[in-house]
C-alpha positions as CSV (number, residue, x, y, z in Angstrom):
1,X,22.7,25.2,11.6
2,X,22.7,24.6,7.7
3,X,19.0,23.6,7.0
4,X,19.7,20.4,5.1
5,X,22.4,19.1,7.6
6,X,20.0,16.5,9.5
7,X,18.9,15.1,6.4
8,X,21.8,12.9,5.8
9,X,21.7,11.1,8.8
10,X,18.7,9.0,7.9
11,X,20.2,6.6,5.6
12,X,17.8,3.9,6.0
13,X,15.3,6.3,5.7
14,X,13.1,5.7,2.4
15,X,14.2,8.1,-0.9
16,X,10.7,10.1,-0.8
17,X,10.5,10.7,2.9
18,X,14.1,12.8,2.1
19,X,13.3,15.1,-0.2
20,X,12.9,18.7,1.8
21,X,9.8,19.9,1.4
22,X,7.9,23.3,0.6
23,X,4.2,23.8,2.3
24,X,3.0,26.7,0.2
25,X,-0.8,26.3,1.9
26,X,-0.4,26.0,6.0
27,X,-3.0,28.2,8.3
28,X,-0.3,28.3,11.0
29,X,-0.7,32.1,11.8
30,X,-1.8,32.0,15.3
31,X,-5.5,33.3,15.6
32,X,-6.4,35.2,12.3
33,X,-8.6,32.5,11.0
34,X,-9.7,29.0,11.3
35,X,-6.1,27.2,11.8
36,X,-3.8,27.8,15.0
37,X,-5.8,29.0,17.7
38,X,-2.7,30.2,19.6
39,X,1.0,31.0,19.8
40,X,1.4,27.4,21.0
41,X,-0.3,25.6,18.7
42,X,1.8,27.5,16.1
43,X,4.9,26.2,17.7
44,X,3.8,22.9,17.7
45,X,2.5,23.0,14.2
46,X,5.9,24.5,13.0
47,X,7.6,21.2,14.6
48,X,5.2,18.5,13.5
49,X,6.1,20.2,9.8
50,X,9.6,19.8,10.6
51,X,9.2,15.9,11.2
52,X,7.3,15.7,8.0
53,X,10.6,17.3,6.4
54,X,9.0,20.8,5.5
55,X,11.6,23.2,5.6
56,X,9.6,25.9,4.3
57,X,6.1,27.5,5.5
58,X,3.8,30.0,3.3
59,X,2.0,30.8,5.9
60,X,-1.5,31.7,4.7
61,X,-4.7,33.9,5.9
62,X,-7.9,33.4,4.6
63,X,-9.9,36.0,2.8
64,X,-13.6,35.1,2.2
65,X,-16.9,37.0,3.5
66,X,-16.5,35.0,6.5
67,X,-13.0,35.3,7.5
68,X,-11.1,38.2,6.7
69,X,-8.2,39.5,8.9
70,X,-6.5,42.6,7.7
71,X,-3.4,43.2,6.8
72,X,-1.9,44.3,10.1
73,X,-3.4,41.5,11.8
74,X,-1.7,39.3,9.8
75,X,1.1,41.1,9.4
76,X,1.4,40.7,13.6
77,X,1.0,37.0,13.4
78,X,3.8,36.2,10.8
79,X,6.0,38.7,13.3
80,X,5.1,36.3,15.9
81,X,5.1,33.3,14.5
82,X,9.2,34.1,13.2
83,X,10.0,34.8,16.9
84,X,8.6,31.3,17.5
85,X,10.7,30.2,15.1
86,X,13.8,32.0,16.2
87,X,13.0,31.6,19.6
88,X,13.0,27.8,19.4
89,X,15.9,27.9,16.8
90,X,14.2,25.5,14.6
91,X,15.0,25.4,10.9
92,X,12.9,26.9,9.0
93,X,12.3,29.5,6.0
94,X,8.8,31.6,6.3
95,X,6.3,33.5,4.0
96,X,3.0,34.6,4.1
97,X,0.0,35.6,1.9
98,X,-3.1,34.7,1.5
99,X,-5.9,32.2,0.7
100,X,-8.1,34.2,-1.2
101,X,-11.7,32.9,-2.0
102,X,-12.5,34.0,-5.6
103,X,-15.2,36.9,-6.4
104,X,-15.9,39.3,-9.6
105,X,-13.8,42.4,-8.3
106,X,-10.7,40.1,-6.6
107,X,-8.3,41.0,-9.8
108,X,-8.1,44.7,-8.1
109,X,-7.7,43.3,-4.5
110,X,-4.9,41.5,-5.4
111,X,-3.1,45.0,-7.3
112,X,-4.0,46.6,-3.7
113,X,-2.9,44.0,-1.0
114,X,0.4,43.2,-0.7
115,X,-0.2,40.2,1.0
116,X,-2.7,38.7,-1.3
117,X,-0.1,37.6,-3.4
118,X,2.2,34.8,-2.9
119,X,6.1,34.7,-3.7
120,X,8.6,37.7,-4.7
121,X,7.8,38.0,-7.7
122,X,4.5,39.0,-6.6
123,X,1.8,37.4,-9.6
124,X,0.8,34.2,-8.2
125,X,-2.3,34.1,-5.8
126,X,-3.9,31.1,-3.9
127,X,-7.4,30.8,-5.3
128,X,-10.4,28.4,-3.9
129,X,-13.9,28.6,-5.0
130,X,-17.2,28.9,-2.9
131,X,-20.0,26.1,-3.4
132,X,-22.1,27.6,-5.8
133,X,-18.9,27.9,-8.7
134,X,-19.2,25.7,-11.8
135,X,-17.3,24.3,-14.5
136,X,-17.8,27.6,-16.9
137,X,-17.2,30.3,-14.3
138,X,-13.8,28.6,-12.6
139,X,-12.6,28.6,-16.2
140,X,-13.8,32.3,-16.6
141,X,-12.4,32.9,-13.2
142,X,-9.2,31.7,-14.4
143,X,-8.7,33.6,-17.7
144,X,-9.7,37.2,-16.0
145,X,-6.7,36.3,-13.6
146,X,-4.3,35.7,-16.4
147,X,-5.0,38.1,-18.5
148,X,-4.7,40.8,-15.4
149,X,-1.0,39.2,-14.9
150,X,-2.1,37.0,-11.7
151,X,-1.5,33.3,-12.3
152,X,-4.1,31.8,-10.4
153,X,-3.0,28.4,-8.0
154,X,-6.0,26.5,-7.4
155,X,-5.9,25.0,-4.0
156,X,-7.5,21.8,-2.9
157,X,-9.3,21.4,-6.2
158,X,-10.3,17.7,-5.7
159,X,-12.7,19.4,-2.9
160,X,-15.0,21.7,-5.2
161,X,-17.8,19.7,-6.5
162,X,-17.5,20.6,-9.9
163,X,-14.0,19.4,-10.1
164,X,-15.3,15.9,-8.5
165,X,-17.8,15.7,-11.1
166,X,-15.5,16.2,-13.9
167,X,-12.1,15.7,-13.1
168,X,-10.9,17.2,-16.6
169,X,-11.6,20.7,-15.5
170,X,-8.5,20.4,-13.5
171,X,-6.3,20.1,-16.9
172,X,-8.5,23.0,-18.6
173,X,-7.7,25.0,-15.9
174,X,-4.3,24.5,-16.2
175,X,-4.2,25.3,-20.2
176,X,-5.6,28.7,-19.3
177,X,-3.1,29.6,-17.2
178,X,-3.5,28.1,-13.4
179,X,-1.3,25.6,-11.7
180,X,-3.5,22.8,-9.6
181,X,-2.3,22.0,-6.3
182,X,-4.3,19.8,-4.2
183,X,-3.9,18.6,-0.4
184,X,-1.6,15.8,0.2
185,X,-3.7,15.0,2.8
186,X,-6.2,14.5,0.5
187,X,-4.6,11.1,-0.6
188,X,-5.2,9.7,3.1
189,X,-9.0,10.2,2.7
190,X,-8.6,13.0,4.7
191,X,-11.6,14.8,3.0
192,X,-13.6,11.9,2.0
193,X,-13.5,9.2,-0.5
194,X,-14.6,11.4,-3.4
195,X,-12.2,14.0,-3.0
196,X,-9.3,10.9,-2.3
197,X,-10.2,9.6,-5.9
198,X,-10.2,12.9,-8.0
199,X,-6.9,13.8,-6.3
200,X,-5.7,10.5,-7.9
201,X,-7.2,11.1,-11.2
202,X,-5.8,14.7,-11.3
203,X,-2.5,13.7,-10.4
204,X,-2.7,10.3,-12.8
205,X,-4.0,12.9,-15.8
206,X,-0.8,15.1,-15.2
207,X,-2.7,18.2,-13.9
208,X,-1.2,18.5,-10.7
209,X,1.9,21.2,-10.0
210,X,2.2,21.2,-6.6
211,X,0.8,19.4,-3.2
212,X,0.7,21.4,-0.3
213,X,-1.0,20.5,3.8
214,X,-3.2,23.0,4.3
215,X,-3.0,22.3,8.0
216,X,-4.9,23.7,10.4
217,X,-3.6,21.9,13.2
218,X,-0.1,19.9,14.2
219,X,-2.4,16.6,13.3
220,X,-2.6,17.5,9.5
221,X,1.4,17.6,9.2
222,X,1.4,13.7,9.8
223,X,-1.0,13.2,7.2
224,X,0.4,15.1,4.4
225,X,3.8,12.9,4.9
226,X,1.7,9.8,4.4
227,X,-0.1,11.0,1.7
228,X,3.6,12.5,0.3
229,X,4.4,8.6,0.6
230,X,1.8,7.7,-1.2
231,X,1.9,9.7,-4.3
232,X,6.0,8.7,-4.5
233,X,4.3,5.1,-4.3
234,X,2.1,5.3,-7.0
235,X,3.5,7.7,-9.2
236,X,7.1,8.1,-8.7
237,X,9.6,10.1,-6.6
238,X,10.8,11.9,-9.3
239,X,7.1,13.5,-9.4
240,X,6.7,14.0,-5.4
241,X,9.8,16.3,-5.9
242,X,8.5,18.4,-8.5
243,X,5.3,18.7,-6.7
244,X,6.7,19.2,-3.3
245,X,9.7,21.2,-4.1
246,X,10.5,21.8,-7.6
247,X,7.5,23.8,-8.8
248,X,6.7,25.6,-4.9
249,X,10.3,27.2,-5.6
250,X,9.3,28.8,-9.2
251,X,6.1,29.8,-7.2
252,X,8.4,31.3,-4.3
253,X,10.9,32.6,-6.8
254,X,13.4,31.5,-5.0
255,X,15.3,28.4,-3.1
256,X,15.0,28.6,0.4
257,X,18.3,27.2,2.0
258,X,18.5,28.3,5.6
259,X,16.5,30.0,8.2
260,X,17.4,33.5,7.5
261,X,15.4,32.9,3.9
262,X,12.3,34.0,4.8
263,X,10.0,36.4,2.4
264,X,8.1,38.8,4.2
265,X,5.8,41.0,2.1
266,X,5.1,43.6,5.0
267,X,9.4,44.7,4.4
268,X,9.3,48.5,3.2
């Protein structure tokens, strides 16, 4: 089945909910952290993506202090998780790396883990920051990234206090080299009124690149399509497609088109 084919049969469906979709931030490996807790939920997280017109998964791992699955764990899940997709022949494309929460030495984690890093062309890594991270050191957090190669892709930033505080960080971020990408779901209040409004501002300033779930459960999928909707409201389709598919495929380095297009860093 061509990946695009049931797509066209929703004429009177609105232009934005149309556009295929890549979620470059979904914790739908079953059991490796705090997302799917099972092979089930997986499945049903896969489908719920589906009906929010996601055709393509990164699946993602955290790695903080508190949560950090190795490599073969994960490397078992995202086996598992494509059988669930093959199994249940649904339509679509995989990856998988990880979210990595930012410390001093993580410039030489990411030159030893394979799976740290998202995409094929293996320089762009999923960066959040812990509570105690301010203006000066994101920035610095940033720049030591670049300037080791690794083009840092700040996730939910309209979460980290800082960023909330002064929503221009988000833009100097970006000049140093990072691309922003906050949660769609973020736009439905999802994470609290604060957060909803410096989602807004950063996507109204022009420092946004991408929008991703970050779904921990089926629920979340429903969510990011509204909030989809709502950023094509307020700011345009044209911009919900960059966001949603145009910039995740430079990340990607590639355009998924059907099923067998996965990426899966753990190939020899």
């Amino acid at each position: 089945m061509a990946l695009f084919d049931f797509w066209h049969k929703k004429k009177e469906t609105k232009e934005e909910e149309l556009f295929p979709k890549i979620d470059l931030h979904a914790h739908i490996l079953p059991d490796v952290d705090d997302g799917s807790r099972s092979e089930d939920m997986t499945l049903e997280m896969m489908e719920a993506a589906l009906k929010a017109y996601v055709v393509h998964i990164n699946a993602t791992a955290h790695h903080r202090n508190s949560l950090s699955p190795g490599e073969e764990t994960i490397s078992e899940a995202f086996d598992k998780t494509k059988k669930l997709r093959n199994d249940n022949l649904l339509p679509l494309s995989l990856s998988c790396s990880m979210e990595t929460e930012f410390y001093p030495e993580a410039e030489e984690f990411f030159k030893k883990c394979r799976v740290s890093l998202t995409g094929k062309a293996g320089k762009y890594a999923l960066i959040e920051f812990t509570a105690d991270v301010n203006r000066q050191s994101a920035i610095a957090a940033v720049f030591q990234l670049s300037l080791a190669g690794i083009r840092p892709v700040i996730v939910h930033p309209e979460r980290f206090y800082f960023v909330q505080r002064h929503p221009e960080v988000a833009g100097e971020m970006q000049s140093r080299g990072a691309l922003i990408m906050p949660n769609a779901t973020s736009f439905m209040g999802h994470y609290g009124v604060d957060a909803l409004e410096t989602a807004e501002k950063i996507v109204q300033d022009g420092f946004a690149d991408a929008l991703s779930s970050d779904a921990h459960r089926p629920d979340y999928y429903e969510q990011y399509l509204l909030g989809c909707k709502q950023v094509a409201k307020k700011y345009g389709s044209h911009l919900l497609y960059e966001l949603t598919w145009k910039t995740p495929c430079r990340i990607l380095g590639y355009e998924p088109g059907s099923e067998r297009d996965d990426f899966d860093p753990f190939e020899k």
